[in-house]
C-alpha positions as CSV (number, residue, x, y, z in Angstrom):
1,X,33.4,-34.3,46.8
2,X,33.0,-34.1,43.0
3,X,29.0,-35.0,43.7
4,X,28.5,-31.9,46.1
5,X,30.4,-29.6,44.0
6,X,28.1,-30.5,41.2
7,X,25.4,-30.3,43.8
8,X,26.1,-26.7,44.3
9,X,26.4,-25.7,40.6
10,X,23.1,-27.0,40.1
11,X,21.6,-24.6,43.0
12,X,23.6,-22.1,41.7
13,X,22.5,-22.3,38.4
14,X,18.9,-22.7,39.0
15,X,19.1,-19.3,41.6
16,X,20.0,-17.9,38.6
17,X,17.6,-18.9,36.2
18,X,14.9,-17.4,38.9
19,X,16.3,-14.1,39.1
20,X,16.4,-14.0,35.6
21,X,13.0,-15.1,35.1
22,X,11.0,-12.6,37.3
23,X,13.1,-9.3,35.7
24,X,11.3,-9.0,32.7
25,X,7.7,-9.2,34.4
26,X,9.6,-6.7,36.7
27,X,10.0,-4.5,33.8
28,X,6.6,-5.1,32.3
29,X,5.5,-3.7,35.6
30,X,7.5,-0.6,35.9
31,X,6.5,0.1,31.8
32,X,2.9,-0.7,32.3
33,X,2.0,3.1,32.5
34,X,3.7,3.8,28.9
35,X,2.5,1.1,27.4
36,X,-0.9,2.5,27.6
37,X,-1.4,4.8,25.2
38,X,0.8,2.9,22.7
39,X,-1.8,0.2,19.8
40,X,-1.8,-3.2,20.2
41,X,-1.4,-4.0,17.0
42,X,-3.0,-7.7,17.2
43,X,-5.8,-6.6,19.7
44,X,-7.2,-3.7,18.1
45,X,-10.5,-4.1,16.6
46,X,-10.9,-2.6,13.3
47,X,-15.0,-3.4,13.2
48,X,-15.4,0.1,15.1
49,X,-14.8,2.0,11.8
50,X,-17.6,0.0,10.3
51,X,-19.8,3.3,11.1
52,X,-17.4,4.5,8.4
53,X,-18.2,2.4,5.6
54,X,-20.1,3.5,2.6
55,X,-21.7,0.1,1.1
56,X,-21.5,0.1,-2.7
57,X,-24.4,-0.2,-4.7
58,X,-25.2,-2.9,-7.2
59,X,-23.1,-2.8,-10.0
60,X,-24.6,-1.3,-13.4
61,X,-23.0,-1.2,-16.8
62,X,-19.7,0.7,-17.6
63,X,-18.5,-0.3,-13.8
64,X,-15.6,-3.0,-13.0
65,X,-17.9,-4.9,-10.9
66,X,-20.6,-5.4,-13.9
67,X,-18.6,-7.2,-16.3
68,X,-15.6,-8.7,-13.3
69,X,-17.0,-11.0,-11.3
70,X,-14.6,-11.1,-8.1
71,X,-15.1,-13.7,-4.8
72,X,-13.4,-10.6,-2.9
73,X,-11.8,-11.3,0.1
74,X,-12.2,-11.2,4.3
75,X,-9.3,-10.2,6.4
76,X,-9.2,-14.1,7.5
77,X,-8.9,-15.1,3.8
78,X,-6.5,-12.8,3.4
79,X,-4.6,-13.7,6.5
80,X,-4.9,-17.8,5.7
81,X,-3.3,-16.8,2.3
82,X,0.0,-17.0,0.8
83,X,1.2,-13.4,0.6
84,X,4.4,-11.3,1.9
85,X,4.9,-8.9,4.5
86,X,8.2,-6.7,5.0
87,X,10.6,-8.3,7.4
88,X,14.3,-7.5,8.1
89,X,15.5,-8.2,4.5
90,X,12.9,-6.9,2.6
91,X,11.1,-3.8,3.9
92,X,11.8,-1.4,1.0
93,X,9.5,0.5,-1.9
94,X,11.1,1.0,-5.4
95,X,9.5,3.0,-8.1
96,X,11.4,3.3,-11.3
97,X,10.3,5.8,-13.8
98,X,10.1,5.0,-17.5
99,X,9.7,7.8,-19.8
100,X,9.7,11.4,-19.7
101,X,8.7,13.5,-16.8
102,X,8.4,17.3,-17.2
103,X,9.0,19.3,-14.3
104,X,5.1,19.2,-12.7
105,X,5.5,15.8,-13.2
106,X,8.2,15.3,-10.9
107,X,6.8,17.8,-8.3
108,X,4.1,15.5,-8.2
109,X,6.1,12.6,-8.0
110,X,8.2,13.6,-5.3
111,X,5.4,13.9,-3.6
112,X,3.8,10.7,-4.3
113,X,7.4,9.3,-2.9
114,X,6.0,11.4,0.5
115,X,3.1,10.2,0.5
116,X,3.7,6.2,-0.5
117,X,5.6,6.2,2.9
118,X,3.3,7.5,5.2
119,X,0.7,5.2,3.5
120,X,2.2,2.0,4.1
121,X,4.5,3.3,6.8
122,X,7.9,1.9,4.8
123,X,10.9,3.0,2.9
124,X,10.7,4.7,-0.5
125,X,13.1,4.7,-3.2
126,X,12.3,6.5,-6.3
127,X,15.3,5.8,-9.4
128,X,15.9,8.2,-11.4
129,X,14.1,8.5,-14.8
130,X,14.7,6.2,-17.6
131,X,13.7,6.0,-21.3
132,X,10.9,4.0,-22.3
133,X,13.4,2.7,-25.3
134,X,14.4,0.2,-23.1
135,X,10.9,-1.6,-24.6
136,X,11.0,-3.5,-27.5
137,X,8.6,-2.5,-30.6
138,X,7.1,-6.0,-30.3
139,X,5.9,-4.6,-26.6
140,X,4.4,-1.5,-27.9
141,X,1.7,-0.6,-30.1
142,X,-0.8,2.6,-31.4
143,X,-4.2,2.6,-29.9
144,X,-6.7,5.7,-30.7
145,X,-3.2,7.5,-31.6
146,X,-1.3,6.8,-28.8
147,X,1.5,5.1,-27.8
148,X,1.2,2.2,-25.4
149,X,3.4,-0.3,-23.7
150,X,2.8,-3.9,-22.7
151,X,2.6,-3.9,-19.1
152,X,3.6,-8.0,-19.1
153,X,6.9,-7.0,-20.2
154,X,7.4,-4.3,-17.7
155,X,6.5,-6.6,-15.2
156,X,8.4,-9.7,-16.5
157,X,11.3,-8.4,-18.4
158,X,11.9,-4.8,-16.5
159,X,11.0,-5.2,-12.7
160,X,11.2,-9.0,-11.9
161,X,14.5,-9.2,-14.1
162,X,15.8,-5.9,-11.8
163,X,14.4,-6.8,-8.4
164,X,16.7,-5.5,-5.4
165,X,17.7,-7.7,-2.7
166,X,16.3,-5.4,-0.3
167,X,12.9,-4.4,-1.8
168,X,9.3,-5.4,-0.8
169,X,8.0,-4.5,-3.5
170,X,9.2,-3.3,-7.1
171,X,7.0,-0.5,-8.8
172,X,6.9,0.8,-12.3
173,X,5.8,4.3,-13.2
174,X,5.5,5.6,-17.3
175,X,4.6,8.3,-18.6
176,X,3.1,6.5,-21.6
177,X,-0.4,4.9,-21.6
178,X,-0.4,0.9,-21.0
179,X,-2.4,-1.8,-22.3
180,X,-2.3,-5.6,-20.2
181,X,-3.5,-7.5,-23.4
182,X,-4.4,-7.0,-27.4
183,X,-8.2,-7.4,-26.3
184,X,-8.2,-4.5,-23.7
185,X,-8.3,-1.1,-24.6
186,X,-5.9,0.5,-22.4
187,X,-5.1,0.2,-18.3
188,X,-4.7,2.1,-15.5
189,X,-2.0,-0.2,-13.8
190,X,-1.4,-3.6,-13.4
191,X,0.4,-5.8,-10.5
192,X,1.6,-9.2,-9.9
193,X,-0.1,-11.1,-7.0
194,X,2.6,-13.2,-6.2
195,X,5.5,-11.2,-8.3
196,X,5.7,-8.2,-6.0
197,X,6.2,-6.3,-9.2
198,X,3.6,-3.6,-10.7
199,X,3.0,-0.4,-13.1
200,X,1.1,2.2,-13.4
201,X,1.1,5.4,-15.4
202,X,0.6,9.1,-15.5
203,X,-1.1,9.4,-19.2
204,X,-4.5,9.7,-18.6
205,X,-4.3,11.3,-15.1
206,X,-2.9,14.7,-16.0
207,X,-4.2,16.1,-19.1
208,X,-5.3,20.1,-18.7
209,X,-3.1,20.0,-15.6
210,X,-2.8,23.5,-16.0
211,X,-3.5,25.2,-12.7
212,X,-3.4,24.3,-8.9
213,X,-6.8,22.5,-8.3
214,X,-6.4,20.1,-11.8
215,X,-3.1,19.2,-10.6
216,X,-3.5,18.2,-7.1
217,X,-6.4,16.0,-9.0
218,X,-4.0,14.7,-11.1
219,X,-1.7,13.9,-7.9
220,X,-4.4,12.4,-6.0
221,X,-5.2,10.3,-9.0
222,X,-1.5,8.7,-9.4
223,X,-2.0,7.9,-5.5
224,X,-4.7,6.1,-5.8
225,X,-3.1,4.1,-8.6
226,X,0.3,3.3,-7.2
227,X,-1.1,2.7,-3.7
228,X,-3.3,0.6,-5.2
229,X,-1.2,-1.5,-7.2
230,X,1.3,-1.9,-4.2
231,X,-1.4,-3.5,-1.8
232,X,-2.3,-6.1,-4.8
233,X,1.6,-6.8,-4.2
234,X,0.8,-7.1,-0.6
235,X,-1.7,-10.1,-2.0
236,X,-4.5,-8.1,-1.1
237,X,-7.5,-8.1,-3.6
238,X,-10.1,-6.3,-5.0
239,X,-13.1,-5.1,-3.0
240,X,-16.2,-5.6,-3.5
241,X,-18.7,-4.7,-0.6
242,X,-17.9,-0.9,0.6
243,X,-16.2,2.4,-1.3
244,X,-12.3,1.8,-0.7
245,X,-9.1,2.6,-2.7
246,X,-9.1,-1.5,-3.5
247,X,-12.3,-1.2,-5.8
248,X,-11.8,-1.8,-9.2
249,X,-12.2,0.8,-11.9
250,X,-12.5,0.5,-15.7
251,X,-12.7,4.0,-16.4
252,X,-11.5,7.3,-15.5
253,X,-14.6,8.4,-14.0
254,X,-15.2,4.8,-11.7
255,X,-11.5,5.7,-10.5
256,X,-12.3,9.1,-9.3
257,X,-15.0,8.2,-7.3
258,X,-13.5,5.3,-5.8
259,X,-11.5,7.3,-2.0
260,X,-8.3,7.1,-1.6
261,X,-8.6,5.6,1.8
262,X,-9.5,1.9,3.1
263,X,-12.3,0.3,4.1
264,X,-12.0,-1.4,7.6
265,X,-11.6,-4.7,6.5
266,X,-9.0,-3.8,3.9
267,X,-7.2,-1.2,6.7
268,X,-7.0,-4.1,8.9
269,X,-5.7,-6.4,6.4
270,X,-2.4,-3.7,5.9
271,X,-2.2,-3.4,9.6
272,X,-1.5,-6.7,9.9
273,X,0.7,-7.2,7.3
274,X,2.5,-4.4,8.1
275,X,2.5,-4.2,11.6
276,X,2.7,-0.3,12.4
277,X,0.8,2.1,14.6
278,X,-2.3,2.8,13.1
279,X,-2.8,6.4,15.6
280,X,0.7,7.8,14.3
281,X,-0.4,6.5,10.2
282,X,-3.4,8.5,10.4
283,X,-1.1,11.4,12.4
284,X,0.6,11.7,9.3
285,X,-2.0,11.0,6.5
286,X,-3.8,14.1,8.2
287,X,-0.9,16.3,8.2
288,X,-0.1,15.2,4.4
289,X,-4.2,15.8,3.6
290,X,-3.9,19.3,4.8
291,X,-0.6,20.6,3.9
292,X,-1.4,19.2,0.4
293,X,-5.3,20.9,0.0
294,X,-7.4,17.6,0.5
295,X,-9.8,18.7,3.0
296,X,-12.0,15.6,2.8
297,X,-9.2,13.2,3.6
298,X,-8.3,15.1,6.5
299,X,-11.7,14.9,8.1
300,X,-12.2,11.3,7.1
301,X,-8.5,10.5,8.8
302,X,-9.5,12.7,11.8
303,X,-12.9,10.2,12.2
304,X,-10.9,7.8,11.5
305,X,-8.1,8.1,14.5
306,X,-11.3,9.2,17.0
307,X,-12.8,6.1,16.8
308,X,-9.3,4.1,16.6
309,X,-8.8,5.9,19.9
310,X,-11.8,4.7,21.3
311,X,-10.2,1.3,20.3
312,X,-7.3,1.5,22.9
């Protein structure tokens, strides 16, 4: 008796398991339709915005690439590396100001909050202003007149000593100039690889910011920098092949030409990482371009999703 009742849980049981088993191809069925027009993130092939690239020319003195000599990095190097990606736990921006930030300033950092989420499609918390006392005399010095700060111990003793237990990443921006090492002049920002800590700052980006076309120069500059800085964090490096917002620049006038967009190989890489729809992130970074006067990222965004489109 005990033998047929077991008998007949196991039939039971296993009816079950079948009915269970063929809903969800059920369902995949019945959502086929919406599913569509919606990226596949790990399908998509980034190589069609290729036509987009802009090879850059061979280095020549005064230019990063002259005097760094970088291996760069493909999108399987950088996916065989050791690098982080947000997950559950840690999917959240931080950028702490250190200094002090007159009112244009923080009109243009409030939108650099804006825009730091629609470029890497992730939560953005910007701390309210603090002094730049808070760095020791040993860590500062005069250079050409000005006052720098050492950007090892904002990344050591300031952002790694202060990380959240919910951030991705954690950002520092001053308003003083910074300098990495006694033997370098000054630097735009710096960032840990492997830290997920970085800096930048504001001095040398907004001088004569006195009407509505130097300023949004002066925005688009501190963009470039802090969006920069964050995808080192993601472990992505320098490149070296085509005009992207991951070339390296050793002066003001390398960093402006450099675009604030990415190449393909470098877009795919933060795809990947990130996992987000590329169609609704270019959505966005064209409403941003064009609500905030930057005609030629709109266009290049509009390309951009035409041929990601094509993709689908």
């Amino acid at each position: 008796m005990k033998q047929n009742n077991l008998h007949k849980l196991k039939i039971i049981i296993f009816t079950i398991l079948i009915l269970f088993s063929c809903q969800p191809e059920k369902q995949k069925q019945s959502n086929q339709k919406d599913k569509v027009s919606k990226p596949a993130k790990d399908k998509v092939d980034y190589r069609n915005l290729n036509r987009l690239n802009t090879k850059l020319s061979k280095p020549v003195m005064g230019e990063w690439l002259f005097s760094q000599k970088e291996s760069g990095q493909s999108f399987k190097r950088y996916i065989n590396s050791t690098h982080i990606c947000p997950d559950s736990l840690n999917n959240v921006i931080y950028l702490n100001l250190i200094g002090e930030f007159d009112d244009v300033d923080m009109g243009v950092l409030k939108k650099l909050k804006e825009y730091t989420e629609i470029f890497f499609r992730l939560k953005v918390v910007m701390r309210e202003p603090v002094s730049d006392d808070i760095i020791p005399e040993k860590s500062r010095r005069f250079n050409m007149e000005n006052e720098q700060l050492h950007t090892t111990y904002i990344l050591q003793n300031i952002l790694k000593q202060n990380f959240p237990k919910d951030a991705l990443v954690n950002m520092a921006i001053t308003s003083a100039d910074l300098y990495p090492r006694e033997s370098w002049n000054f630097v735009f920002g710096q960032a840990s690889l492997r830290g997920r800590v970085g800096v930048s700052s504001i001095f040398r980006y907004k001088h004569h910011c006195l009407d509505s076309v130097n300023c949004s120069k002066y925005m688009n500059r501190i963009m470039k920098t802090t969006t920069h800085e964050i995808m080192h964090m993601l472990y992505v490096k320098h490149c070296k092949d085509y005009k992207c917002l991951m070339n390296g620049s050793i002066s003001l006038l390398e960093a402006d030409k450099k675009p604030s967009w990415l190449c393909a190989e470098c877009l795919a890489k933060l795809i990947w990482c990130t996992q987000t729809d590329v169609i609704e992130r270019y959505d966005d970074l064209i409403r941003f371009s064009e609500d905030n006067n930057y005609p030629d990222k709109a266009e290049f965004y509009k390309k951009s999703k035409a041929i990601m489109t094509e993709s689908y």
